[in-house]
C-alpha positions as CSV (number, residue, x, y, z in Angstrom):
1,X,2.2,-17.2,-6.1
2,X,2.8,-19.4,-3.4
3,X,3.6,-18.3,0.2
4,X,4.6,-19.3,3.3
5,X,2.3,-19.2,6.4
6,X,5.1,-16.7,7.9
7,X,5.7,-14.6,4.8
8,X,4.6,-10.9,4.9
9,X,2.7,-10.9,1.6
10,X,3.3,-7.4,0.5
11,X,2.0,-5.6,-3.0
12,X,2.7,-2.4,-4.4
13,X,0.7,-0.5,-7.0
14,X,3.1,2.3,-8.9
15,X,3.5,3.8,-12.3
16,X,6.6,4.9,-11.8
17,X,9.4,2.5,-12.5
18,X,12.5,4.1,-10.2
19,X,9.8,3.9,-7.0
20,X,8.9,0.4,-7.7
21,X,12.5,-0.5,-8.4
22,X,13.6,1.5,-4.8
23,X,10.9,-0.4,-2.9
24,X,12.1,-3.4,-4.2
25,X,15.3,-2.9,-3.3
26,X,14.3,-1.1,0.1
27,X,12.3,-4.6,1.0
28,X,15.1,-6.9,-0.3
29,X,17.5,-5.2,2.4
30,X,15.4,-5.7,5.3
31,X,14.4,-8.5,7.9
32,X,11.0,-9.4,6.8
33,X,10.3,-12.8,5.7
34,X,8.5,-11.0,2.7
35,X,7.4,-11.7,-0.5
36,X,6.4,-8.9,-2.7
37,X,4.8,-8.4,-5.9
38,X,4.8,-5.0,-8.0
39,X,1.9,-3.6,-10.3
40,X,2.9,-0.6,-13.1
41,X,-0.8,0.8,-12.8
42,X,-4.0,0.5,-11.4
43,X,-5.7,-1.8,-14.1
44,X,-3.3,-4.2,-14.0
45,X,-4.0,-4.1,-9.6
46,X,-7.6,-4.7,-10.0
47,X,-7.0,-7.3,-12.3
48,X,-4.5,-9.4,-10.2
49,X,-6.8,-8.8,-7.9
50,X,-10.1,-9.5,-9.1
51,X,-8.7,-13.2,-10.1
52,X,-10.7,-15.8,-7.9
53,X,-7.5,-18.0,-6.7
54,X,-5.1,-15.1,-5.6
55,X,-3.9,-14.5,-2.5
56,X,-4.9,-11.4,-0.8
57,X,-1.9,-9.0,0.2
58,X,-1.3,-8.2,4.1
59,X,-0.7,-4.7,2.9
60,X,-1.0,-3.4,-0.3
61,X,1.0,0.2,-0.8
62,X,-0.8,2.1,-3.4
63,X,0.1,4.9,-5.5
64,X,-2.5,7.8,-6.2
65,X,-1.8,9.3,-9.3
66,X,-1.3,6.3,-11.7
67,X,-2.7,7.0,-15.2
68,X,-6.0,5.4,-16.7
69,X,-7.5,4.0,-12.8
70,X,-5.4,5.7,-10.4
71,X,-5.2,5.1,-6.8
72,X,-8.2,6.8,-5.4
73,X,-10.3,4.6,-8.1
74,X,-8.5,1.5,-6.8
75,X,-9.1,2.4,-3.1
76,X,-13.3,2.9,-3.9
77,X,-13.1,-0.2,-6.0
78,X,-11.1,-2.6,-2.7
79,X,-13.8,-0.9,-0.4
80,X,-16.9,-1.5,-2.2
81,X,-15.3,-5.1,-2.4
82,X,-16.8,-7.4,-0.2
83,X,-13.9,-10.1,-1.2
84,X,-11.1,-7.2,-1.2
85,X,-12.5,-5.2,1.1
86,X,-10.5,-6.4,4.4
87,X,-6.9,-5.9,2.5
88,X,-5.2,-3.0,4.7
89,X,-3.7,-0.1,2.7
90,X,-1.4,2.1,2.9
91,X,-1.9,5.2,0.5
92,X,2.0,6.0,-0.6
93,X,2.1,9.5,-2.8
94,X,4.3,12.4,-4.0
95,X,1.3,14.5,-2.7
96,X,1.1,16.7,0.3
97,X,-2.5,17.7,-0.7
98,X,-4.5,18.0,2.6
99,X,-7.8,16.6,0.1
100,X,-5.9,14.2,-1.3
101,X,-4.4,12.6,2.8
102,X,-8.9,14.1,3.8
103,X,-10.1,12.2,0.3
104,X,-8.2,8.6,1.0
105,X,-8.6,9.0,5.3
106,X,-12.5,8.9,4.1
107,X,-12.1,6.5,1.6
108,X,-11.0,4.0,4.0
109,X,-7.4,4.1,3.6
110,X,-5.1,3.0,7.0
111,X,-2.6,4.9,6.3
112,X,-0.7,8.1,4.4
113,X,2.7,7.7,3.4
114,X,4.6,10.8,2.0
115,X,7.3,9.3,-0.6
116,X,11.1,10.0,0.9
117,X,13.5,10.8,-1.3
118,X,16.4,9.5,0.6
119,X,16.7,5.6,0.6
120,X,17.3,5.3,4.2
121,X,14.2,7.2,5.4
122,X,12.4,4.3,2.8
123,X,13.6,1.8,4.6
124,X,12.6,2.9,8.0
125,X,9.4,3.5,6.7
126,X,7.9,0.8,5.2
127,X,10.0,-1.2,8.6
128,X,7.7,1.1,10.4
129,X,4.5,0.3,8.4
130,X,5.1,-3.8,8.4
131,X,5.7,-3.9,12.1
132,X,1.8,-2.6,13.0
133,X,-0.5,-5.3,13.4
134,X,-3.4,-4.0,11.0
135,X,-6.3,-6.4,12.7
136,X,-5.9,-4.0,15.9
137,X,-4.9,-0.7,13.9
138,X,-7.8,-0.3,11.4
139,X,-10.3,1.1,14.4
140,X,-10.5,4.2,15.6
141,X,-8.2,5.7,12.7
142,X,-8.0,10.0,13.1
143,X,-6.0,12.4,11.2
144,X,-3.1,12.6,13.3
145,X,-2.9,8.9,12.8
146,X,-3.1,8.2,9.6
147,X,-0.6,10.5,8.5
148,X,2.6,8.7,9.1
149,X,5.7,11.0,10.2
150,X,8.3,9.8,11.1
């Protein structure tokens, strides 16, 4: 994939086809100078990733509950990663679980983002999310914090 120096280089990791597809769309219909590459499952993530002459992603939103290597597996494999292990991430779930937002807040996760199930609240969200400079946000992360709201 070739980029741009200015392009927002954004992946996201989702089994589910309608959330990838709204994403898409969601990041097609904003501002960003963005390019942005999907992954149905967590396998096919790590193996993108894994791959010695690929770019690494400014933010990679990643799905927990994918089948076979889900998203907790993915987020202890990037961590453990000396080559991955910078790559900010923002954890982007169905789940409310307070273990699951406690589990990926210790994993090393930046950030938790509830789905939305209104288009228009996606938008403003992932906006939200691509505007933070993630060199300056990654210290100091708290509970409060890393649970987006908005």
């Amino acid at each position: 994939m070739k980029l741009n120096a200015d392009q927002m280089y954004i992946v996201l990791a989702d089994d589910d086809e309608d959330d990838r597809f709204f994403f898409k769309s969601a990041v097609d219909e904003m501002e960003f100078n963005s390019k942005l590459k999907t992954f149905n499952g967590g396998q096919e993530l790590m193996d993108f990733l894994s791959q010695d002459d690929v770019a690494k992603p400014h933010i990679l939103f990643l799905d927990l509950n994918m089948p076979g290597l889900s998203g907790f597996d993915c987020l202890k494999l990037i961590r453990n990663n000396p080559k991955l292990r910078d790559i900010s991430i923002a954890i982007y779930s169905t789940s409310n679980s307070e273990k699951d937002i406690e589990e990926t807040l210790s994993g090393g996760a930046n950030i938790y983002i509830h789905k939305p199930n209104d288009f228009n609240r996606l938008k403003q969200i992932i906006r939200h999310v691509l505007k933070i400079n993630w060199q300056y946000q990654t210290s100091g992360l708290n509970r409060e914090s890393f649970f987006l709201s908005i």
